[in-house]
N, C-alpha and C positions, 0 to 999 in steps of 0.2 A: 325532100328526103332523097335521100342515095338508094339506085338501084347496088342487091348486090346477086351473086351469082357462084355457083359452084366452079371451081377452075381446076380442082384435084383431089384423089380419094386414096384410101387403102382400107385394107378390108385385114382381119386377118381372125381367123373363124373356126370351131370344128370340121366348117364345110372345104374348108382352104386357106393356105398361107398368105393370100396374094386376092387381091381383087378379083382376077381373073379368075382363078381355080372356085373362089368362093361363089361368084355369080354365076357360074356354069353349075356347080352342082345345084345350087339353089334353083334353078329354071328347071333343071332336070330330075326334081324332088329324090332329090339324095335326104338320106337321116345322116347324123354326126353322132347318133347315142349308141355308147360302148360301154360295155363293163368297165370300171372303173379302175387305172393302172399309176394313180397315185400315192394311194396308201391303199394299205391291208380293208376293205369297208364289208367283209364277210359278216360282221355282226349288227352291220347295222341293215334298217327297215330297204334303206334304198342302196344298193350297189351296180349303180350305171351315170353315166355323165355323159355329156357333149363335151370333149377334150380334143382340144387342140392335139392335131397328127403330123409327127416330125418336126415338129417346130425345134429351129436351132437357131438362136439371136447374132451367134457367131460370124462375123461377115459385114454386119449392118449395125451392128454395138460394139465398141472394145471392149477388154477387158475389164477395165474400170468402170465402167456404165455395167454390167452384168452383176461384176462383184458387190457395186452400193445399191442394186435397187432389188426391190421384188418385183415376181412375177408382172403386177399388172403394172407395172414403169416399164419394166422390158417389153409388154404389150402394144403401150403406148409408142413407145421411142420408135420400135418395129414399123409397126403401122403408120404413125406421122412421117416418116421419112420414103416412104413409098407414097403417100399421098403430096410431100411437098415434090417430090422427084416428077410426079406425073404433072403435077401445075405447068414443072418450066420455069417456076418464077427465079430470076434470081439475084438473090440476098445481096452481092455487091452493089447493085442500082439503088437498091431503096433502103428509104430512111429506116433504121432499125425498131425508134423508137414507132413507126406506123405500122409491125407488127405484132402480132400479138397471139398468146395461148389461150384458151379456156376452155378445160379440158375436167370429164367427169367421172367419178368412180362412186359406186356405191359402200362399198364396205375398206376400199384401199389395200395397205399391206395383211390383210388377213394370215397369210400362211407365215409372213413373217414373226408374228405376233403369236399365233399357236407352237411355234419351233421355240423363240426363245422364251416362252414361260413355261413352256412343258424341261426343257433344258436345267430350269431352275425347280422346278417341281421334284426335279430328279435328283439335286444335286445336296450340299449339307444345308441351306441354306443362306449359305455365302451369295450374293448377288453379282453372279457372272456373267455382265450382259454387253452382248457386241457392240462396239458404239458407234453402228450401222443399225443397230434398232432401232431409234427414232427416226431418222432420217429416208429409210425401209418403208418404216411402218404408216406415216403420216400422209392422209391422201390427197396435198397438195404439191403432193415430190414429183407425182408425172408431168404437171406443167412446167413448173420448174425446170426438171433434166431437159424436158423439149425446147424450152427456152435457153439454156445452157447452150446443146446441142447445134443451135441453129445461131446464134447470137439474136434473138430474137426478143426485144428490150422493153415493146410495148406492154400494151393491158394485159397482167397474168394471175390468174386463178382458178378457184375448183370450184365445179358445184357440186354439191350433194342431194339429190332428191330421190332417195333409192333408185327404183326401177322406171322413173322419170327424169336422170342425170342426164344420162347423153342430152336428149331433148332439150332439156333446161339449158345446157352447155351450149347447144348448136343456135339455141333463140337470142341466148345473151348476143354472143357473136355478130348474129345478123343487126340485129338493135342496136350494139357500137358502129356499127359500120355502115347502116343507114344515116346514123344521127352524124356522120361524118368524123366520128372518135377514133377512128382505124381506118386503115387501107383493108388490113388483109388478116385473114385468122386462121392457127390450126388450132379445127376445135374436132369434137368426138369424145369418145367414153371408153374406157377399160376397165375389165375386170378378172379378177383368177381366184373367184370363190369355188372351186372343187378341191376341199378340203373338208377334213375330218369334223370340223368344231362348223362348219358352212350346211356341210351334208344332213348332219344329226341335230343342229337347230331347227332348219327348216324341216326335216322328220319329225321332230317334237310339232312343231304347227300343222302338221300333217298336211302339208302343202303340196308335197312333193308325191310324185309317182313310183309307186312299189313296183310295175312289171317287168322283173328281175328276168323272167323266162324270156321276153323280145324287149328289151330296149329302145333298138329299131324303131316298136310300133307305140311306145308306149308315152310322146308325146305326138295327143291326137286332139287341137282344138276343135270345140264345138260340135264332136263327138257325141253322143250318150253315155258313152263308155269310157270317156277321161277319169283318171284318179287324179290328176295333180302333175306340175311342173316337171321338167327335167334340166338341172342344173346344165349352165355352158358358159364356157368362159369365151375370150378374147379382146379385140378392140375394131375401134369404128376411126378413119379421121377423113374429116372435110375440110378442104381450102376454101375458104369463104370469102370474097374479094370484090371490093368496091367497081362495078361495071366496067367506069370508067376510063379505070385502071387498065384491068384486063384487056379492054378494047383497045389500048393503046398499043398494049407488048404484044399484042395477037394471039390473046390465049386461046387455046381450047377452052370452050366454056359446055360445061353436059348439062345443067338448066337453072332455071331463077328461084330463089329462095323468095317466097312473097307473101307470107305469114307466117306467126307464130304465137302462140297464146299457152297461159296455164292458169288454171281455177286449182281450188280446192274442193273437196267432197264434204269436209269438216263434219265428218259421219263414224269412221270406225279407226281404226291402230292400223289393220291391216285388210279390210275389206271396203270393197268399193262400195260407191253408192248404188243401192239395188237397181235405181229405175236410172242410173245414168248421167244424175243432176249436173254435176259439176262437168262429166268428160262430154257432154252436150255443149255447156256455155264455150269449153273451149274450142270444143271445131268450129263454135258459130263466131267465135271471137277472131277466130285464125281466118276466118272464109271472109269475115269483114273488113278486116285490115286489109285481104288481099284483095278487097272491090272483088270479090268472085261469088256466084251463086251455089248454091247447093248442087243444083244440076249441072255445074261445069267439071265437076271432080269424076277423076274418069276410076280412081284406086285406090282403095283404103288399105296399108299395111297395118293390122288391127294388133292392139297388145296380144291378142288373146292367147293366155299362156297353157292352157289348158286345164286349167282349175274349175269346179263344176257351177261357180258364182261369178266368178270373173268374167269369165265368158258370154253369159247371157247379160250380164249388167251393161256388158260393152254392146252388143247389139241393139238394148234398146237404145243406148246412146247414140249409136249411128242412123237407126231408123228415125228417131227423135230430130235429129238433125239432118237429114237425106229422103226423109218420107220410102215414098215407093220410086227408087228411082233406078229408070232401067236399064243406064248404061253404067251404073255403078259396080265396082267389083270389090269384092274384100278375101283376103285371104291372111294369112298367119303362118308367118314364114318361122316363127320357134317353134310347127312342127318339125321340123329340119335343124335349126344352129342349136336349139334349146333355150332356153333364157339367161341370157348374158346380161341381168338383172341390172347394174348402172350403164355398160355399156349398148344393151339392147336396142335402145334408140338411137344410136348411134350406126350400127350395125342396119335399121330397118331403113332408115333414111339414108344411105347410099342406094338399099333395094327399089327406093320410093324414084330414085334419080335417076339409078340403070333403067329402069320400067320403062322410064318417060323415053333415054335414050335410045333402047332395043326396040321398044314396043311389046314387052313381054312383061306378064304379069305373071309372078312365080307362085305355086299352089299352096295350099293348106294338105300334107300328105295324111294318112292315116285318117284319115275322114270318109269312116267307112257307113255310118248311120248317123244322121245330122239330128242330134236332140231336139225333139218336138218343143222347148222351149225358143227356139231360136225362129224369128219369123220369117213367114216362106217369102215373101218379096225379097230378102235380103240374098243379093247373089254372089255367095262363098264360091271361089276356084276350089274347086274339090279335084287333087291327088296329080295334075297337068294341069303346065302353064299353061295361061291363055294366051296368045300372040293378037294383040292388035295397037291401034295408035292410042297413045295415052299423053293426054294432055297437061292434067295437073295429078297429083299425087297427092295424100295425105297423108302420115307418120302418128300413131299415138301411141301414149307411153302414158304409162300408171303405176303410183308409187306407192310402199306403204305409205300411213301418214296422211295419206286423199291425196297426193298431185298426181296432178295430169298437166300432162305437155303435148301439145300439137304441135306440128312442122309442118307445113303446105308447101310443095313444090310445084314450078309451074314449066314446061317446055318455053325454051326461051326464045325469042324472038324480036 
């Protein structure tokens, strides 16, 4: 089997445009949740997001790429182009078809879809629809544009596993390119669910968090005092690249990708498995592939979104798989970006890669009284990074529907 290895990233976040901006505020437990300045959301339960700040595509997309796509393609295009820029790799040397996308959204053109039925909602009945809607709206158009984009000819597709895409997207990837199917992959996840028909769904599930008065403070995993999620959009992309390869052109490489697994829960629509079942089998699945023990994991970047089930379900999962283990750290960095729901794993799995590269594990903020459900071995970064050497990384991700997705990163060597 093929070693493969991370060669280039982008990031693009509530917390920042750019890798850089993003991973700085992330260590320095910056919040990204604002009142909400995309629609009018005065009447509804929640009026606060993680929203992307100054973002302008102009520059880095033409016109024609802006004009055909929605939000989360312009997401994607954004961010893969600042991660294929950082690789170095380039596209005249190699085979086209050794290329490849697979890339993930959870809900896709959402806003494009509420614009134009609400447009026809409005109107006599006549069906006046852009014929940019389907092509907008369908959530396999980011890999697509990326592949357009770049002439990039190989293996291209989406996955879908709600708020386990990225992850799912990033696993496929590595798995082609072990089996020696690709050289090289831009994968990752986008999303731009803060909208009106996104906000008031998830308010009907009462998922989400009402503290309208602080924002700021009001996603706080593992908490007592969590009410629920706080929406966040953006995008995640990893260069994912056959060793070899890289060793040849002399890439920068920031660590090894050397597992990845996904279970199902086969338990609820939208609730995890109480005691853990399935997001256990997959860290044990991810830690075995990678020949690595429980005790070699030096950082868990946990879903936990701040939900007051989610959260504890996921603990026992870890302690289930990690026992009492004392160099282990876990923290929950969508106190800060918010839940960027397909893209999330995306986004958490560059944090899992920076860690390993900085040696900083970035904190759980608003973690001001730690729920007596949560067990005291379990060592959460509470509100300040930690700074030390980190070896391997782990990444989880959980979907409605029961998936879970692991990613294990390891400092390469």
């Amino acid at each position: 089997m093929k070693r493969v290895v991370i060669t280039g990233m982008g990031a693009l976040s509530p917390l920042g445009n750019n890798l850089e901006e993003t991973w700085k505020n992330a260590t320095n437990g910056v919040s990204g949740a604002k009142p909400i300045t995309y629609f009018d959301s005065e009447k509804f339960r929640t009026q606060f997001a993680c929203e992307l700040k100054g973002f302008d595509p102009a520059g880095v997309l033409d016109r024609n790429e802006i004009k055909r796509s929605d939000a989360f393609t312009q997401y994607a295009l954004y961010c893969a182009t600042e991660a294929l820029t950082d690789s170095g790799l380039d596209l005249e040397k190699i085979d086209p078809f050794e290329l490849g996308v697979i890339w993930g959204s959870g809900q896709g053109g959402m806003d494009t879809f509420e614009k134009e039925v609400s447009e026809f909602a409005k109107g006599d009945g006549t069906p006046r629809y852009s014929p940019f809607f389907i092509p907008r709206l369908i959530t396999n158009m980011a890999s697509g544009m990326i592949s357009m984009k770049f002439g990039l000819m190989g293996i291209n597709y989406t996955t879908v596993a709600a708020c386990a895409t990225a992850n799912a997207a990033i696993m496929d990837a590595f798995n082609y390119i072990k089996m020696g199917k690709a050289t090289a992959f831009i994968t990752g996840g986008s999303e731009s669910p803060v909208t009106p028909a996104s906000i008031g769904g998830f308010n009907a599930l009462k998922a989400m968090s009402t503290r309208n008065d602080a924002p700021e403070k009001a996603s706080r995993p593992f908490d007592v005092n969590r009410d629920g999620f706080v929406m966040g959009e953006g995008a995640g992309a990893l260069i994912l690249e056959e060793y070899e390869h890289a060793k040849k052109r002399g890439a920068h490489i920031y660590a090894e990708i050397v597992g990845a697994s996904m279970t199902a829960d086969a338990y609820h629509m939208t609730a995890t498995h109480p005691e853990g079942k399935g997001a256990s089998r997959a860290m044990e699945n991810a830690l075995k592939e990678a020949g690595l023990n429980p005790a070699d994991v030096d950082y868990v970047n946990a879903h936990a979104t701040s939900t007051p089930v989610g959260d504890i379900s996921e603990t026992k999962a870890i302690m289930n798989t990690f026992g009492d283990s004392k160099k282990l750290h876990v923290s929950s960095t969508k106190s800060m970006t918010g839940h960027l729901l397909g893209a999330a794993g995306a986004i958490e799995s560059i944090f899992c890669v920076k860690a390993i590269e900085d040696g900083i594990m970035p904190p759980t903020i608003n973690l001001e009284e730690l729920d007596p459900q949560v067990p005291n071995a379990l060592n959460i970064i509470a509100n300040t990074a930690v700074e030390s050497e980190v070896n391997v990384a782990m990444n989880n991700s959980f979907g409605f529907g029961g998936h879970n997705a692991i990613t294990l990163f390891k400092k390469f060597s």
